[in-house]
C-alpha positions in Angstrom: 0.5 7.2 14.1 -2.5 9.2 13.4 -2.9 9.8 9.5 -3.2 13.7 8.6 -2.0 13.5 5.0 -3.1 10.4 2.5 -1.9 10.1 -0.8 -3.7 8.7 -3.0 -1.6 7.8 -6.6 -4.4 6.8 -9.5 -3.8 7.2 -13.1 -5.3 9.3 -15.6 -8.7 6.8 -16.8 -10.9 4.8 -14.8 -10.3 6.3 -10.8 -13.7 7.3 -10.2 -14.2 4.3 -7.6 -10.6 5.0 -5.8 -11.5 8.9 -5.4 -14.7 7.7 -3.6 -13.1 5.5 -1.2 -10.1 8.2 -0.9 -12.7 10.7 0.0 -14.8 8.9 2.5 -11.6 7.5 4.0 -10.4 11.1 4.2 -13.8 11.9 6.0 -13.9 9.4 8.7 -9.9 10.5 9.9 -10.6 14.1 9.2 -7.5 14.0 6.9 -6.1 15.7 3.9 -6.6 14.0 0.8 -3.7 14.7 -1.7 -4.2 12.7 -5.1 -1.7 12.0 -8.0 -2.3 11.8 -11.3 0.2 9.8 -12.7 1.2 9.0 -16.6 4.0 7.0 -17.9 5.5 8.8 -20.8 5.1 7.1 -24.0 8.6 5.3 -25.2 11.0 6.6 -27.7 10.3 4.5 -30.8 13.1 2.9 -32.0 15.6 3.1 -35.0 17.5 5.8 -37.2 16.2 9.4 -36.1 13.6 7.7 -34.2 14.1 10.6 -31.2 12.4 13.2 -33.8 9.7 11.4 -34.2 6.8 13.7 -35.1 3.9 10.7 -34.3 5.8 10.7 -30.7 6.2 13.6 -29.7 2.2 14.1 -30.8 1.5 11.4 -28.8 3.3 12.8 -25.8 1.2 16.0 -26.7 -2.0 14.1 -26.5 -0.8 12.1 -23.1 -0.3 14.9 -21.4 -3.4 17.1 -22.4 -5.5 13.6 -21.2 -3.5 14.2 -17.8 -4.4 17.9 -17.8 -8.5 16.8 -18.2 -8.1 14.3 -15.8 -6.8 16.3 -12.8 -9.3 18.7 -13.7 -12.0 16.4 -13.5 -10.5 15.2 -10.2 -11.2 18.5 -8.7 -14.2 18.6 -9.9 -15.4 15.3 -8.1 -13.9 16.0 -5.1 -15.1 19.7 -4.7 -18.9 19.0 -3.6 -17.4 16.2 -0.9 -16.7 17.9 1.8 -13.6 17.5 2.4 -9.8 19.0 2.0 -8.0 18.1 -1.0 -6.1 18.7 -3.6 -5.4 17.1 -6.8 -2.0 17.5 -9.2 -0.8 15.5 -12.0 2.8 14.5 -13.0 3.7 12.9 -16.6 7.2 11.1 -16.1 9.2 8.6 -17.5 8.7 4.7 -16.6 12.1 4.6 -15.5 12.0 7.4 -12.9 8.2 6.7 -11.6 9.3 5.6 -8.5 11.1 8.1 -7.5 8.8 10.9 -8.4 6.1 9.3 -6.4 8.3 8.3 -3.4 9.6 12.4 -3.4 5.6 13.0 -3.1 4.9 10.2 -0.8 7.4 12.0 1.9 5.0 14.9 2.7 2.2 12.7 3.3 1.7 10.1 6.6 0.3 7.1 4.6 0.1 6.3 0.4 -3.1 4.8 -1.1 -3.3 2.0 -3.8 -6.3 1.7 -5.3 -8.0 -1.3 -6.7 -7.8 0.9 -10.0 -4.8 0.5 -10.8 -4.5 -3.0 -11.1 -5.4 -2.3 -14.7 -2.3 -0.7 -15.5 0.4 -2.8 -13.4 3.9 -1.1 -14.7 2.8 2.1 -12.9 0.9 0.0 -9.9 4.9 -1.3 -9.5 5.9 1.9 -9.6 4.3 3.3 -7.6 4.1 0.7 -4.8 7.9 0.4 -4.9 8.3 4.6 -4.9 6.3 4.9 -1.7 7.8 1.6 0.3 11.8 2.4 -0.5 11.4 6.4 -1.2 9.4 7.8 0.9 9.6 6.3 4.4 6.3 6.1 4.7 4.1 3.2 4.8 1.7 1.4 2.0 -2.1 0.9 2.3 -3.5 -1.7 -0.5 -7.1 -1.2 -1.3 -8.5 -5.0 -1.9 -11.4 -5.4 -4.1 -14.0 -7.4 -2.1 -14.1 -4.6 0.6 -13.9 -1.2 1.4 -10.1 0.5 2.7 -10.6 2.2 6.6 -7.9 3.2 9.3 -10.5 1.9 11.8 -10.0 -1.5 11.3 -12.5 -3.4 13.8 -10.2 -6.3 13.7 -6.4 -6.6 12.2 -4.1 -9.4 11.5 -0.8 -8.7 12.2 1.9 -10.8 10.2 4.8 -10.9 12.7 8.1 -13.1 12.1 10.4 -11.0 14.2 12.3 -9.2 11.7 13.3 -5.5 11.6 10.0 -4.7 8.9 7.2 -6.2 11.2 8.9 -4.1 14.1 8.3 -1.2 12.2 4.9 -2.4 10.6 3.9 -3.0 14.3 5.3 0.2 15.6 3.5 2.0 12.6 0.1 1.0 13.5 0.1 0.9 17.0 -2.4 3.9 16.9 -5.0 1.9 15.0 -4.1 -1.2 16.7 -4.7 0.4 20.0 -8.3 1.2 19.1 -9.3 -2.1 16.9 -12.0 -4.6 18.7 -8.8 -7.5 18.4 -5.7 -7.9 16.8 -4.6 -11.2 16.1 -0.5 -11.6 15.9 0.0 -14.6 13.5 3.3 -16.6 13.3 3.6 -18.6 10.7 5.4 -22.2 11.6 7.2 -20.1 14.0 10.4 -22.0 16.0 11.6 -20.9 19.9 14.7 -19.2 19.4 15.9 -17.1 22.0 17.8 -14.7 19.4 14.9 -14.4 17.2 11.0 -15.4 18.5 11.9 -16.4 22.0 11.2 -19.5 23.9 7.7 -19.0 23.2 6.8 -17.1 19.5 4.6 -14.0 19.7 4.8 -13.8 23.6 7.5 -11.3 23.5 5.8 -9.2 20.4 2.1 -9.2 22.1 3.3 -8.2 25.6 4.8 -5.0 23.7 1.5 -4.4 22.2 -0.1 -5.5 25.8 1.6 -2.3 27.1 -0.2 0.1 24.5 -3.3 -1.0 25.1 -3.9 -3.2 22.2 -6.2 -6.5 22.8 -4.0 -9.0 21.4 -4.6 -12.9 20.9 -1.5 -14.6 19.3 -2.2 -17.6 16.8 0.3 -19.4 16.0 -0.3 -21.4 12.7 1.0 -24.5 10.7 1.6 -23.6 6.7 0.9 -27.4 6.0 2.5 -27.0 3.1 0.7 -24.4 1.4 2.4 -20.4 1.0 2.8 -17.8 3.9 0.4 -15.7 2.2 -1.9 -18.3 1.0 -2.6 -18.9 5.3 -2.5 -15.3 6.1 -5.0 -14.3 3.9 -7.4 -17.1 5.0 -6.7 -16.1 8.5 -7.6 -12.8 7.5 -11.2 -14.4 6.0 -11.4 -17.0 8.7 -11.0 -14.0 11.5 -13.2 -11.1 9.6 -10.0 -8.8 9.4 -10.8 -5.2 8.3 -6.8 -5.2 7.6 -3.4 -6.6 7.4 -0.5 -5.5 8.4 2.9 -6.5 7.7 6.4 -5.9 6.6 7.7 -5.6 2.9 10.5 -7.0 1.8 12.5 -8.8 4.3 14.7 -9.9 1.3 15.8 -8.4 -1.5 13.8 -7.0 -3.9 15.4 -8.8 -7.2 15.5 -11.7 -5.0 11.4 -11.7 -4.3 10.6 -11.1 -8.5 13.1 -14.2 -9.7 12.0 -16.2 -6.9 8.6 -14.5 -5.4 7.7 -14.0 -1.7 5.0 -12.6 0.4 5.6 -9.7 -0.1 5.0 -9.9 -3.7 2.3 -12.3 -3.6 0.5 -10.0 -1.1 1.1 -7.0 -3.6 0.0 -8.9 -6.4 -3.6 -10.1 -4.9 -4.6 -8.3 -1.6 -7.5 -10.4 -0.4 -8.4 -7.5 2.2 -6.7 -4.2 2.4 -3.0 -4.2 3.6 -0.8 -2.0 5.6 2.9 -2.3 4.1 6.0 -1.0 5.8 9.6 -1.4 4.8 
């Protein structure tokens, strides 16, 4: 899949770092950077004639002037770089954030995360969950200890033979094809002919085999610890520039009462991730 369109979702304070990395990732792919400015609408306050509120609505008055400077000063960042862009804001309810992002996240090939928004994780959930259910489009997680790229040197790919790491794996076949090595980790896999075969990864890496994609299957014990706990030090262990993996192979009510990788992966990306549902 070669990325034309990346959209990168930020909120209103404190993006200057993720329009940086947005801009010289755009650069290096020759892409189209489209970036949303997002704010959650301030609640109705509670009680009798709460809705007519006069210090609410002001405050919805003042939230969305902020957004208004904001995108403005977006533009103004990105104008000297060199690059094509363009820069919009939305002001929404918390309640229908997802779905304004994923309706966004549909003309674009691939949605940024930022490491920004970690500081303001109701619209990081938002958002996150917009683009992987709404949009059809895959997730890229910026990680804090090193810089995003869509030409990864080396990639882990988490593969447990379900329907998401298919389309993870089919996804990012075009930057698999030209990474140094991709190493296709199984995680306590067992032979089963009706889901890893008689030999796990064999069947997954001779697919990639075919595109061209140097592949070197590892297949790891969890020795007790999480799935994501032995990815991610994989990842470490094998210099990964990237992850990539499929999101939510359950449920996701199921993955917040109980967790999951996906969620743990969401929650702390140790390097940047490549999410498809």
């Amino acid at each position: 899949m070669t990325y034309k369109t990346i959209l990168l979702v930020i909120d209103a304070n404190q993006h200057e770092n993720d329009l940086a990395a947005a801009a010289d990732l755009c650069a290096a792919a020759n892409a189209h950077l489209s970036v949303l400015l997002v704010k959650l609408a301030a609640p109705p306050p509670l009680g009798e004639y709460a809705a007519m509120s006069v210090a609410w609505l002001d405050e919805r008055a003042e939230d969305m002037q902020q957004l208004e400077k904001a995108v403005q000063r977006a533009r103004e960042t990105l104008k000297g770089l060199g690059i094509s862009f363009e820069a919009n804001g939305i002001y929404c309810e918390t309640a229908w954030a997802d779905d304004d992002v994923g309706t966004r996240a549909r003309y674009a090939d691939v949605t940024l995360i930022g490491a920004s928004l970690k500081t303001d994780a109701p619209l990081r959930a938002r958002a996150i969950d917009g683009a992987l259910f709404y949009s059809a489009r895959p997730v890229l997680l910026a990680a804090d200890r090193q810089s995003v790229t869509l030409r990864p040197k080396k990639i882990v790919l988490a593969w447990n033979s379900t329907m998401e790491a298919a389309r993870a794996a089919r996804e990012a076949l075009e930057i698999m094809a030209s990474a140094e090595e991709v190493n296709v980790v199984l995680v306590d896999p067992r032979a089963a002919s009706t889901k890893n075969g008689e030999e796990p990864g064999a069947d997954v890496a001779t697919y990639l085999t075919r595109h061209g994609i140097k592949v070197t299957v590892d297949r790891l014990a969890s020795a007790r610890r999480r799935v994501e706990e032995v990815l991610n030090q994989h990842a470490i262990d094998t210099s990964a520039d990237l992850i990539v993996m499929g999101a939510y192979g359950h449920t996701r009510l199921r993955e917040r009462i109980f967790g999951g990788v996906t969620k743990a992966m969401i929650e702390a990306p140790i390097v940047p991730v490549l999410m498809v549902h």
